[in-house]
C-alpha positions in Angstrom: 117.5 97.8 109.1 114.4 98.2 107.0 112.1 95.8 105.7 112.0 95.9 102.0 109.3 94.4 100.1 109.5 93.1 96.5 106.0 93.7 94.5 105.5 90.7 92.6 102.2 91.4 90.6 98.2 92.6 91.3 99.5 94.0 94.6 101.2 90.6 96.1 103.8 91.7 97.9 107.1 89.1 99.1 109.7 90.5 101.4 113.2 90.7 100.1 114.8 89.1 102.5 112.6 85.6 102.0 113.1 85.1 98.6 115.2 82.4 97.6 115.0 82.6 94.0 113.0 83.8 90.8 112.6 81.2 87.9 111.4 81.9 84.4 107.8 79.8 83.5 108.6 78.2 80.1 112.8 77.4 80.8 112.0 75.7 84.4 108.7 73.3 83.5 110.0 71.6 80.8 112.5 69.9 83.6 110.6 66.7 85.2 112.2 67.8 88.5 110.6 71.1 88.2 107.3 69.9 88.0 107.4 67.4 90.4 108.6 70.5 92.6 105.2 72.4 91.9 103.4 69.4 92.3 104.4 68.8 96.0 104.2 72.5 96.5 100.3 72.8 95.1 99.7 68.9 97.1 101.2 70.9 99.9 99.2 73.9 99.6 102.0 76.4 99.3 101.4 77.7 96.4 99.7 81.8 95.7 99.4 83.5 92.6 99.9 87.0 92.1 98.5 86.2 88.1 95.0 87.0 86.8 96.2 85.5 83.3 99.0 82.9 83.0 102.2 83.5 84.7 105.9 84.2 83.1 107.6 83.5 86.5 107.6 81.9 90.3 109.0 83.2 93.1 110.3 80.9 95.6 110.0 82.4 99.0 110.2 81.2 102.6 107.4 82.2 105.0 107.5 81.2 108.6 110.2 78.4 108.1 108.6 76.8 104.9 109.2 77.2 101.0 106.4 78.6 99.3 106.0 79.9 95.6 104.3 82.7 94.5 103.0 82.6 90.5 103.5 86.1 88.5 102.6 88.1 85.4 105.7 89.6 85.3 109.1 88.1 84.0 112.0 87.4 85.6 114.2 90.1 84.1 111.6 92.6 85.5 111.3 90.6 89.1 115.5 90.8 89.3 114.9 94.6 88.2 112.7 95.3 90.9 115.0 93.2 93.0 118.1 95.2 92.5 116.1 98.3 92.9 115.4 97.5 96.5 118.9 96.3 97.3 120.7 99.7 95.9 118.3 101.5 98.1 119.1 99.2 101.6 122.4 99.8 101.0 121.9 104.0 100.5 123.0 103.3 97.2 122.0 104.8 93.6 121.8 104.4 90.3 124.4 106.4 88.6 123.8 105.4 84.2 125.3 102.5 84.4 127.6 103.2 87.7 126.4 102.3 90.9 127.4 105.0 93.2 127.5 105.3 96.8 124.5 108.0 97.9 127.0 110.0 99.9 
């Protein structure tokens, strides 16, 4: 099977497989939990940026056994986007309009 690789910002590149979940900037931080959750991760030295100017979303990715987070420009809808793009071509799939089609 390939690798596929999801480009999260200013060339920072995650592979696919590792991600575990994308989460929007401003609905996640206003949670306590959240927070405390990037506060252990940046303690723990796990976290990377992929943002020159303030991020609209975090990755969170595993990388040689242990949860990391990744900061990006780019928002969650356009992460998921990319995401989906990756998994229709894994799977030999295409975009069809609004049918996915099989690339047979």
């Amino acid at each position: 099977m390939k690798t596929m690789y999801l480009h999260v910002g200013n060339g920072k590149i995650i592979r696919t497989r590792d991600v575990i979940g994308i989460f929007d900037m401003d609905n996640t931080t206003v949670s306590s939990v959240t927070r405390s959750f990037l506060n252990v991760k940046q303690k723990q030295l796990m976290i990377e940026t992929a943002a020159v100017e303030l991020p609209k979303s975090f990755v969170l990715f595993e990388e040689n056994g242990l949860a990391k987070i990744c900061f990006s420009p780019l928002s969650p809808s356009a992460l998921r986007g990319r995401m989906n793009h990756v998994n229709f071509e894994r799977h030999g799939l295409k975009k069809n309009g609004n049918e996915h089609t099989s690339g047979i």
